[in-house]
C-alpha positions as CSV (number, residue, x, y, z in Angstrom):
1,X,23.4,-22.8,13.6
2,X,21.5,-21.2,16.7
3,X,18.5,-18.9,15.6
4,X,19.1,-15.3,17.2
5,X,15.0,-15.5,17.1
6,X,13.0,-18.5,17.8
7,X,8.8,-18.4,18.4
8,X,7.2,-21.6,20.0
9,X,3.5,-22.0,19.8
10,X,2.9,-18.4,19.6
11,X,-1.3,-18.3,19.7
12,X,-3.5,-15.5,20.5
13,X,-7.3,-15.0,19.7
14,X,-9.8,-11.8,19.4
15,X,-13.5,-11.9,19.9
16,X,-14.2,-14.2,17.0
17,X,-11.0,-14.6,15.4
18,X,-8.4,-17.0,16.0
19,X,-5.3,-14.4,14.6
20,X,-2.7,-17.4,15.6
21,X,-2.7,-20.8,16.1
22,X,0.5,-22.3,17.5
23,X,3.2,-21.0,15.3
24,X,6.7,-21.8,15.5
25,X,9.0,-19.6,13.2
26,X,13.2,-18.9,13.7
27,X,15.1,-16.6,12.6
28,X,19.1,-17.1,11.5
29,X,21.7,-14.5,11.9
30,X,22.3,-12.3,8.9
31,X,19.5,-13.4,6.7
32,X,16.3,-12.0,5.1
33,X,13.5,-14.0,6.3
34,X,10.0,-13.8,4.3
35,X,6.7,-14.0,6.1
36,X,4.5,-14.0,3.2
37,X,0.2,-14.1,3.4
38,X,-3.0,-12.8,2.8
39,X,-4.3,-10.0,4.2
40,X,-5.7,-11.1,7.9
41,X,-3.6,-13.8,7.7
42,X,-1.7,-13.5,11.4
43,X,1.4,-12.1,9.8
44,X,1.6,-8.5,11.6
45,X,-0.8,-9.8,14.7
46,X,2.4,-12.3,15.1
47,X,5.2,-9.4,14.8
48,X,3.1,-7.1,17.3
49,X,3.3,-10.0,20.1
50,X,7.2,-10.1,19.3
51,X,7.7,-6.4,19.5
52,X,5.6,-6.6,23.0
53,X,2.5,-4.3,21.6
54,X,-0.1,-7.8,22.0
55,X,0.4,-10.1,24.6
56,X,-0.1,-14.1,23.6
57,X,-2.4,-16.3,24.9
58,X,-0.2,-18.9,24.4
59,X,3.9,-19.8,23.6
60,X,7.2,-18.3,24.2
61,X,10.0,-16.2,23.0
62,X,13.2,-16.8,22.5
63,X,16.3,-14.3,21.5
64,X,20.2,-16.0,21.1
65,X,19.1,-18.9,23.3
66,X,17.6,-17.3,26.3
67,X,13.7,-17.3,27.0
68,X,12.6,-13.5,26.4
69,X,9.5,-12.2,28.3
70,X,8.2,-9.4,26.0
71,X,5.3,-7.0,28.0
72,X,5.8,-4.1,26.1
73,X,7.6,-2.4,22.8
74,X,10.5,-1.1,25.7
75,X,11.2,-4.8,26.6
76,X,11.6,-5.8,22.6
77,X,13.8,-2.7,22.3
78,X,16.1,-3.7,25.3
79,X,16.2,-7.2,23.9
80,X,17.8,-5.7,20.9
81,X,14.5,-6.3,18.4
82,X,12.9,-3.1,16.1
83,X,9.9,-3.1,14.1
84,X,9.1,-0.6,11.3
85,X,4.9,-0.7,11.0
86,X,3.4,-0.3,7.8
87,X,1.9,3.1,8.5
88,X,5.3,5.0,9.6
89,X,5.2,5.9,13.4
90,X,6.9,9.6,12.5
91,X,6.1,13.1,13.8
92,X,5.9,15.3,10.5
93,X,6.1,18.6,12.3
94,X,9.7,17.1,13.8
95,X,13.2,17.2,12.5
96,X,14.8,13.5,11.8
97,X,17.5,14.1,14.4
98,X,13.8,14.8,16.8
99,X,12.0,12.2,15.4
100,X,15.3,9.9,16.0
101,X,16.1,10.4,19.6
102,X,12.7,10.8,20.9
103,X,12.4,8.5,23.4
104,X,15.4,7.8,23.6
105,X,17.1,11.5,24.4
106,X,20.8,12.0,24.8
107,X,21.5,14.4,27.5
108,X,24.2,16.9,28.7
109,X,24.7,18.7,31.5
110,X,21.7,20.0,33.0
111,X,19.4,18.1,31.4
112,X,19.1,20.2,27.8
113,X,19.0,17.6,24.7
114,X,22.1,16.6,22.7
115,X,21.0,17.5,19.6
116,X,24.5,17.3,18.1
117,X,25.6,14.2,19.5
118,X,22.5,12.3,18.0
119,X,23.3,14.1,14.9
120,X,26.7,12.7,14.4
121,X,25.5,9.4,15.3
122,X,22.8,9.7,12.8
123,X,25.2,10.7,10.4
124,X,27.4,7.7,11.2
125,X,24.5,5.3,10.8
126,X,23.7,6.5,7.8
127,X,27.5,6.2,6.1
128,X,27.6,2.6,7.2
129,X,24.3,1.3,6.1
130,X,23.6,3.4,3.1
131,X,21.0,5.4,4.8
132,X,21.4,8.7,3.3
133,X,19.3,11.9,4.8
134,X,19.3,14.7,6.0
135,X,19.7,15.0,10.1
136,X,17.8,18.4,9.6
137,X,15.5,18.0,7.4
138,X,11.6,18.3,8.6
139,X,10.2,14.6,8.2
140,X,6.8,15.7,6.9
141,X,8.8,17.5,4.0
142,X,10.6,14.5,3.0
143,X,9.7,11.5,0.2
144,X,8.2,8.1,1.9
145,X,11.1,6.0,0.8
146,X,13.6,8.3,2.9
147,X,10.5,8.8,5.7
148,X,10.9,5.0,5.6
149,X,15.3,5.2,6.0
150,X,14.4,7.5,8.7
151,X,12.2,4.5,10.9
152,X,15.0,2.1,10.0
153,X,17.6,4.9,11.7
154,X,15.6,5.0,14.7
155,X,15.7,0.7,15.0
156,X,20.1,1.0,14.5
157,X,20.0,3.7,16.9
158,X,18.4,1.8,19.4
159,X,21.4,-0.4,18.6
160,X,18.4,-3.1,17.2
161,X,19.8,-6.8,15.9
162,X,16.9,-8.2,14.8
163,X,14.6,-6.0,12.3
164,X,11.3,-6.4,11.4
165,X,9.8,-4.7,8.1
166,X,6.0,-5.2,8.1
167,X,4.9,-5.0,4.8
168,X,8.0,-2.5,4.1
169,X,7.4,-1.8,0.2
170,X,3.5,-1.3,0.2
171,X,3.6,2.6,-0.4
172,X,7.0,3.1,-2.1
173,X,8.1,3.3,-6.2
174,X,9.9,0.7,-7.7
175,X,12.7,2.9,-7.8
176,X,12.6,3.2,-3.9
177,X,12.1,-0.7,-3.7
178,X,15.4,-1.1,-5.3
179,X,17.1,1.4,-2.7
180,X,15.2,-0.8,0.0
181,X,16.5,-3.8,-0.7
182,X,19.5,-2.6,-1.4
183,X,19.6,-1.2,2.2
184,X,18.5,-4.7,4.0
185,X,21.6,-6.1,2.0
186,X,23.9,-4.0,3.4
187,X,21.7,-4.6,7.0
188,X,22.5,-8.2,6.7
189,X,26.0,-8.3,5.2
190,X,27.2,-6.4,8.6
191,X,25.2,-9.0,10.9
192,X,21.6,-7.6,11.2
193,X,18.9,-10.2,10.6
194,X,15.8,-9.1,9.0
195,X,12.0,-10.6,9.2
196,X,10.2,-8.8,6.1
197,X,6.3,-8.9,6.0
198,X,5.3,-8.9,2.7
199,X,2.4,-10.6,0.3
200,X,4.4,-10.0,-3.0
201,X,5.8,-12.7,-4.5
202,X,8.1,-11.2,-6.8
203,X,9.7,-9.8,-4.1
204,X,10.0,-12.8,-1.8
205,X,11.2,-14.7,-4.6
206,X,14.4,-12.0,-5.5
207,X,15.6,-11.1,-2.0
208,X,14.6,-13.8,0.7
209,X,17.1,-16.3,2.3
210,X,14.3,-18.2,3.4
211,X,9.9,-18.4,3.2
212,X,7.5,-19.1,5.8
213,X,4.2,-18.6,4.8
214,X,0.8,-18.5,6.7
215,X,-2.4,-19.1,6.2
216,X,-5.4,-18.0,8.5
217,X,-3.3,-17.9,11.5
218,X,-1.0,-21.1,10.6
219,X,2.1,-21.6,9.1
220,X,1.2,-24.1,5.9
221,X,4.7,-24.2,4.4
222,X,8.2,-23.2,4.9
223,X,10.8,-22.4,1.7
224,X,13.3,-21.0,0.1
225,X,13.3,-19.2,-3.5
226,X,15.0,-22.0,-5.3
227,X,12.7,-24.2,-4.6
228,X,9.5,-22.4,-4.7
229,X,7.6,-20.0,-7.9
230,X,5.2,-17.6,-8.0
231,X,2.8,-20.1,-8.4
232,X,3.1,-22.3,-6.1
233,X,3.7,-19.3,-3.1
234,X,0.1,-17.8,-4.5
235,X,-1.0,-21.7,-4.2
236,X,0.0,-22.1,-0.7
237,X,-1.1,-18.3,0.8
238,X,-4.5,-19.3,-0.4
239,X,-5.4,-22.7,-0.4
240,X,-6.0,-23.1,-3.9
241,X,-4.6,-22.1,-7.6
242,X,-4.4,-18.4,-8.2
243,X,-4.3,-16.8,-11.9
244,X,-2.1,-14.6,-11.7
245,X,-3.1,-12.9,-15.6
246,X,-6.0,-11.2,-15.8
247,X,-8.2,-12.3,-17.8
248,X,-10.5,-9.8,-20.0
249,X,-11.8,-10.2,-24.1
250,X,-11.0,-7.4,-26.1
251,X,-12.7,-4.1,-25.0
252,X,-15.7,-2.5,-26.7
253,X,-15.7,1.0,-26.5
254,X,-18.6,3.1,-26.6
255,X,-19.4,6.3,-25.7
256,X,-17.3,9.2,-24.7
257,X,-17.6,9.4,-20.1
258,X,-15.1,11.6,-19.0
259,X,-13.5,14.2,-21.4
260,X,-10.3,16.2,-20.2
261,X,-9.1,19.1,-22.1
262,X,-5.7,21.0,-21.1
263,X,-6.0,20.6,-17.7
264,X,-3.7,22.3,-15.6
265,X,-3.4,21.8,-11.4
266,X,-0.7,23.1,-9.0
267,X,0.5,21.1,-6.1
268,X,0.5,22.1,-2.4
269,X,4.2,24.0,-3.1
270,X,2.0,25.8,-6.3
271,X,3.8,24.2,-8.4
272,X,2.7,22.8,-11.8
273,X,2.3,19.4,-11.5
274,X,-0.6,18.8,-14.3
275,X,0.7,20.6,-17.4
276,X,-1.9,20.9,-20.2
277,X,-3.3,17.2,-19.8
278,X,-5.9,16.5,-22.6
279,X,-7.6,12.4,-22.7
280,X,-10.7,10.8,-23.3
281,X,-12.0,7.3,-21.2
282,X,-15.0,6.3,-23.1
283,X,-17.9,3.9,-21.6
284,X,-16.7,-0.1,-21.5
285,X,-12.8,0.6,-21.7
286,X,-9.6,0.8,-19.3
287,X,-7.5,3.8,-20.0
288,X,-4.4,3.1,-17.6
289,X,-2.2,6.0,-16.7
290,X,1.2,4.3,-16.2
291,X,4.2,6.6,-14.2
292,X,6.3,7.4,-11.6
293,X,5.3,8.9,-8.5
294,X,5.1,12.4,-8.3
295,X,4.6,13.1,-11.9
296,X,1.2,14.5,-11.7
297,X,-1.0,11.5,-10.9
298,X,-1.9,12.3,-7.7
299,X,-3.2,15.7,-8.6
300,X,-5.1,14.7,-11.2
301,X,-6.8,12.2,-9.7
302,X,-7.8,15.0,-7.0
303,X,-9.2,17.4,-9.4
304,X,-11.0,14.3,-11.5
305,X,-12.5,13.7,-8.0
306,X,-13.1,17.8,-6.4
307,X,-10.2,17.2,-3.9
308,X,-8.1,19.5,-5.9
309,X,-8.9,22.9,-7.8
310,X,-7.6,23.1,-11.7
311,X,-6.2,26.6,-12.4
312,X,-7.3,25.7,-16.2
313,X,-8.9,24.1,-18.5
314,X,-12.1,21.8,-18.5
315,X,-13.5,18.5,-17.3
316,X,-16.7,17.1,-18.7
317,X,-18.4,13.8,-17.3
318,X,-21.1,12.8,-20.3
319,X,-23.3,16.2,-20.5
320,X,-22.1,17.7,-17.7
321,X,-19.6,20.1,-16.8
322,X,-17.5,19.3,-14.0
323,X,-14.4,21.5,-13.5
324,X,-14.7,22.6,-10.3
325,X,-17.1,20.5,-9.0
326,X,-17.5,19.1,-5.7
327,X,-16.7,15.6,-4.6
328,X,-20.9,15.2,-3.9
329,X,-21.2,16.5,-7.1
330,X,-19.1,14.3,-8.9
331,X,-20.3,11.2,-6.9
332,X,-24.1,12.0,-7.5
333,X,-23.1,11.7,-11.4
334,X,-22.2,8.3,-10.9
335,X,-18.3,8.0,-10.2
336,X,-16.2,6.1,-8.2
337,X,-13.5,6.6,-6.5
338,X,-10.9,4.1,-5.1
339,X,-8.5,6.6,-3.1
340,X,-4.5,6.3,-3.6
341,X,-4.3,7.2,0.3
342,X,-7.0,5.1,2.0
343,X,-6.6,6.2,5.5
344,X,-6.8,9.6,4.7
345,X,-9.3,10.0,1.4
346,X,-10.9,6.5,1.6
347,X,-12.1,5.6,5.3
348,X,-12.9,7.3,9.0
349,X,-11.1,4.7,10.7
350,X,-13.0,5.3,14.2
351,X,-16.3,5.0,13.0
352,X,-17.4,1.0,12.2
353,X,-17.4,-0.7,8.9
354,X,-21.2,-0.7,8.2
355,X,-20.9,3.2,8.3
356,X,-17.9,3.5,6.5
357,X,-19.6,1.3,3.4
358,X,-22.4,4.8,3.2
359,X,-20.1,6.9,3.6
360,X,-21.1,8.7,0.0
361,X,-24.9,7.4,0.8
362,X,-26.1,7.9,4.1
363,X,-28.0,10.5,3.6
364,X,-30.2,8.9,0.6
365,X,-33.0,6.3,0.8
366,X,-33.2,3.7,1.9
367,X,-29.9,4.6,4.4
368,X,-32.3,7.3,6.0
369,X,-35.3,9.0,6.6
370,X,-35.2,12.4,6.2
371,X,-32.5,13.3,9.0
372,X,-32.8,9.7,10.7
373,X,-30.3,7.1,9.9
374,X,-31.9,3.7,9.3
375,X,-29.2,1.7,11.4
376,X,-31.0,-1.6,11.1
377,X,-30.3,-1.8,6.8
378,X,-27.2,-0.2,7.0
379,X,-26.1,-3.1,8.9
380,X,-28.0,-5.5,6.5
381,X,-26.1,-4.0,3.7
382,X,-22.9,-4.1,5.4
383,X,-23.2,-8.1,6.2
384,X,-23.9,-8.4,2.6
385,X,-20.8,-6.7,1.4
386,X,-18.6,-8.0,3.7
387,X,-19.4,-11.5,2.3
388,X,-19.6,-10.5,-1.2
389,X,-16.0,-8.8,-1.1
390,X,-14.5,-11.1,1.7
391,X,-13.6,-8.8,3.9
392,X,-11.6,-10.4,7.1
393,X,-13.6,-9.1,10.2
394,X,-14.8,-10.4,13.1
395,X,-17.9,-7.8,12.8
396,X,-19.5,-5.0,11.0
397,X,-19.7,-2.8,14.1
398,X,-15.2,-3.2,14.0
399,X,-13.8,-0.1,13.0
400,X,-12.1,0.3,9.9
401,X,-8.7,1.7,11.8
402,X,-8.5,-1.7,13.3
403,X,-8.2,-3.9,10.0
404,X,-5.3,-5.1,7.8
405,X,-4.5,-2.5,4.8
406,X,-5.5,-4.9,2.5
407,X,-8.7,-5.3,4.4
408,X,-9.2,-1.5,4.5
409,X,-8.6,-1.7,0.6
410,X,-11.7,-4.1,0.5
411,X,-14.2,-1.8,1.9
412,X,-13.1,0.7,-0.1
413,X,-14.1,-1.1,-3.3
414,X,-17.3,-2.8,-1.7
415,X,-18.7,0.7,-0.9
416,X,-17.7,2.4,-4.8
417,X,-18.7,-0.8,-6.5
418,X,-22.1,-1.4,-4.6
419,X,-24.1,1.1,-6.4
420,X,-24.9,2.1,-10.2
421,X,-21.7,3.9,-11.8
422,X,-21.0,5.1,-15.1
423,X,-17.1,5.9,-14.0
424,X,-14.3,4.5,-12.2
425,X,-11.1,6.2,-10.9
426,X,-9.3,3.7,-9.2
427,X,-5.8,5.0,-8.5
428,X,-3.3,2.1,-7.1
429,X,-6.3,0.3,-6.5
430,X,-4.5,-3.0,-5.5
431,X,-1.6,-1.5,-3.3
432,X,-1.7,-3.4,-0.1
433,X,-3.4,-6.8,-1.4
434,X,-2.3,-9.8,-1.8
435,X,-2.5,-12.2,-4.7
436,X,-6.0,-13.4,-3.8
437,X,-7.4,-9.7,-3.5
438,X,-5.7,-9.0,-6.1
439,X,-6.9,-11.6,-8.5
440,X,-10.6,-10.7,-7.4
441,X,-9.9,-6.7,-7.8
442,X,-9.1,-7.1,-11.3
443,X,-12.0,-9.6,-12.2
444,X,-14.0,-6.8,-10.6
445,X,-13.1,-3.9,-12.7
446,X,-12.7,-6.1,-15.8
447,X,-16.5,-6.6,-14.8
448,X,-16.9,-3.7,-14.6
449,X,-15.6,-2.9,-17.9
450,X,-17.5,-4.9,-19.2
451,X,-20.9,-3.6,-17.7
452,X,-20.3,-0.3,-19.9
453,X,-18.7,1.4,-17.2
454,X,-15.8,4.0,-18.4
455,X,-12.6,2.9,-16.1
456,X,-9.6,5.4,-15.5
457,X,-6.9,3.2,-14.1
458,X,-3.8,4.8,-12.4
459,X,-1.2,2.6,-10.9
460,X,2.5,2.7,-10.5
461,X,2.6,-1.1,-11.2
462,X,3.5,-1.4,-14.5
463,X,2.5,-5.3,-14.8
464,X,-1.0,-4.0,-13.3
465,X,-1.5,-1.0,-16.2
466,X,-0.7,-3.5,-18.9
467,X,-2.6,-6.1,-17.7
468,X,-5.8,-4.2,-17.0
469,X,-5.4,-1.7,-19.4
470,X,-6.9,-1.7,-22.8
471,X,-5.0,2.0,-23.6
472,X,-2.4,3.4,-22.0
473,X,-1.5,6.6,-21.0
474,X,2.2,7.8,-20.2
475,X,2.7,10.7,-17.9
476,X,5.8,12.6,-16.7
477,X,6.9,15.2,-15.6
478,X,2.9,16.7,-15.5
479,X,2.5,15.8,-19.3
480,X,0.8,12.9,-21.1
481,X,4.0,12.2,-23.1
482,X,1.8,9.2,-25.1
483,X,-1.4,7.1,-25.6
484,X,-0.8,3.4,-26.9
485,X,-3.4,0.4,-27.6
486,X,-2.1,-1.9,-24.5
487,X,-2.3,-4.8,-27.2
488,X,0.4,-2.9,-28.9
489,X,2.5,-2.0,-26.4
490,X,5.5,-3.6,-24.6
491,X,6.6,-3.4,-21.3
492,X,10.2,-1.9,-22.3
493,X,8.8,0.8,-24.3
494,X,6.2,2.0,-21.6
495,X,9.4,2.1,-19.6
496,X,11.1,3.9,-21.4
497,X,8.5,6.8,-21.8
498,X,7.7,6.4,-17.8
499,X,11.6,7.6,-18.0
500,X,11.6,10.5,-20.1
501,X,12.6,9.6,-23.3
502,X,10.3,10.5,-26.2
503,X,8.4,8.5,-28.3
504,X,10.5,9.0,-31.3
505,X,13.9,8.2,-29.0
506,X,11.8,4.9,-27.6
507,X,11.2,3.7,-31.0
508,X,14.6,4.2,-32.1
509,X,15.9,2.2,-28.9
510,X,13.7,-0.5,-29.4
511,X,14.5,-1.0,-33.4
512,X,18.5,-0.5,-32.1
């Protein structure tokens, strides 16, 4: 069979990183084809030189047997290729029909747009691929998964053969996984052919045709999922055995930290997403808050942190009260804070690394002097941390907009786990990572645990709650519906709860 996509000896280089070195990877008609790695591994550098946003140093391109010459995204396009980026390139304020045909305008006579004709064709796409949404609907008003339809619209409109998904899961639920993959099925069952970008092995392992993985800029192995495991993927992405458990001794709690009693927050719509929330996190334990998205996790995580007014109850952090406090505040009294968004509420991804790793203490010794910034042990500390938490950069002075999500993640957790804390709130603390980072994360915060530090875990991985956590807290629909020992607990009854059904109903299914 002839590839519709074959790269020769793709290789390109920035100042001090090689990103790829000589890769050759094909591509078959109507399959899903894995490129699994770490974080800074060459994965999406590779994809941008295909879709014509880098241009390689070395190597050559080839689409359905002909040599393909790829200077910009216009030429990929043209070529019949589409790429979805990690970080959607939508324009909120826009319909979908808007965000759809911009760019690519219909036209009728005298030049005004054919807003109705890209509509029905929209609405076309949409039948034949399962791609349900709204052609009207405002994109910043819609979910991420159907944000996400909405990029993959654009590619078929475009008339696009070849799709690439660059790390296409990393902000979605599981429930919008399963619509996902469900969608590249139907992609590939009506002759599409589909490079995914990924680092999670479960999912490579259930939908991929074939596995190419890579490994600071090289491809190390080539598979398929009936011949590889979780194991041995994780083995081969980084160069040595990964334990893929956690490992933690039972917890010893001690104190009461943070004390939460019938909170109650409203969303940007003012409506009531935290509905009379009342929990404890003492000093050397995990409470993990396990749920779907959009049942209140976000929002509390806001107030917990002074991003978000309650509009009742109280918060207390050891002595103090906190409701209402700001972020400063709530910092100074020793929390941490490991964002769910981190381009938005984690990093300023224009300034550099070394800055954004004192972002919450620049202005205290021995970061400054008085108003003057001491540059020279900022960047001291920022060498120190970036080979303490391995993060993948040629430099300190690189600015955070222009690393790998996972690498973002890192800094992130270097800066919040650098200086003395009594709490955590680390809320989806490993989205993004791969199994390496992932693996280290854990041992972190298990260390951290152990330290006597009071950890408030919030995740929509449910393997991640119950293997970090040592309680676990359901919430849904804005309530905590249940607290269980994690020891205690199985996965099918946290399900169940994370689902609606009551306590009393879940024991009753479980005994059935």
């Amino acid at each position: 069979m002839e590839p519709v996509l074959e790269l020769r000896g793709i290789t390109k280089s920035f100042p001090g990183v090689l990103a790829n070195d000589h890769i050759d990877l094909t591509l078959n008609k109507g399959e899903i084809h894995a490129l699994l790695g770490e974080n800074g591994a060459g994965k999406s550098t590779l994809m941008n030189i295909l879709y014509g946003l880098y241009e390689p140093d070395e190597g050559e391109v080839f689409v359905k047997g002909k040599k393909l010459e790829v200077d910009s995204p216009s030429d990929a396009i043209a070529a019949g290729i589409g790429m979805v980026h990690q970080h959607f390139m939508l324009v909120p304020v826009f319909t979908v029909t808007e965000n759809v045909m911009l760019g690519h305008e219909d036209t009728v006579a005298g030049g005004f747009l054919d807003r109705r004709a890209t509509e029905e064709k929209i609405r076309q796409i949409s039948k034949q691929y399962g791609l349900e949404v709204d052609p009207n609907a405002l994109v910043g008003d819609l979910p991420v998964g159907v944000q996400q339809r909405v990029e993959i619209i654009k590619l078929l409109y475009r008339e696009a053969d070849i799709l690439i998904l660059d790390e296409p899961t990393a902000v979605l639920t599981p429930q919008e996984v399963d619509e996902l993959f469900s969608i590249m099925k139907s992609l590939v069952e009506k002759g599409k052919s589909i490079i995914f970008i990924t680092h999670k092995l479960r999912e490579v392992l259930e939908f991929a045709d074939r596995i190419t993985v890579i490994r600071l800029g090289k491809v190390v192995g080539a598979t398929s999922p009936a011949e590889a495991d979780q194991r041995s993927l994780a083995s081969m992405m980084v160069g040595r055995d990964v334990d893929l458990h956690v490992k933690k001794e039972p917890a010893k709690p001690g104190e009461v930290v943070l004390q939460v009693n019938d909170l109650k927050v409203l969303d940007d719509r003012d409506q009531m997403t935290v509905n009379g929330v009342t929990f404890d996190v003492r000093a050397g334990e995990i409470l993990g808050v396990a749920g779907v998205q959009g049942n209140g996790q976000t929002e509390l995580v806001e107030v917990l942190t002074g991003l978000r007014d309650s509009v009742e109850g109280k918060i207390t952090l050891l002595d103090h009260d906190i409701t209402g406090a700001s972020p400063r505040e709530i910092t100074e009294l020793g929390t941490a804070h490991i964002p769910e968004d981190r381009q938005r509420d984690g990093l300023v991804l224009s300034y550099p690394i070394a800055d954004n790793l004192v972002l919450n203490t620049y202005y205290r010794a021995p970061f400054s002097k008085g108003v003057v910034l001491q540059e020279k042990v900022i960047a001291e500390q920022a060498h120190e941390l970036i080979e303490d938490f391995d993060v993948r950069t040629p430099s300190a002075f690189t600015t955070a907009g222009s690393l790998s999500g996972g690498n973002q993640q890192k800094v992130i957790v270097a800066r919040e786990f650098s200086r003395p804390i009594k709490l955590l709130i680390a809320s989806q603390p490993t989205r993004g990572l791969d199994v390496g980072s992932i693996e280290y994360i854990h041992g972190q915060v298990v260390r951290k645990r152990d330290d006597g530090t009071a950890v408030l875990l919030v995740s929509t991985e449910l393997d991640e709650v119950m293997e970090l956590s040592d309680r676990i807290a359901v919430m849904y629909r804005g309530k905590i519906v249940a607290v269980l020992p994690a020891a205690e607990t199985t996965k099918e009854q946290i399900g169940l709860l994370m689902a609606g059904v009551t306590s009393e109903e879940t024991q009753e299914q479980i005994e059935a």
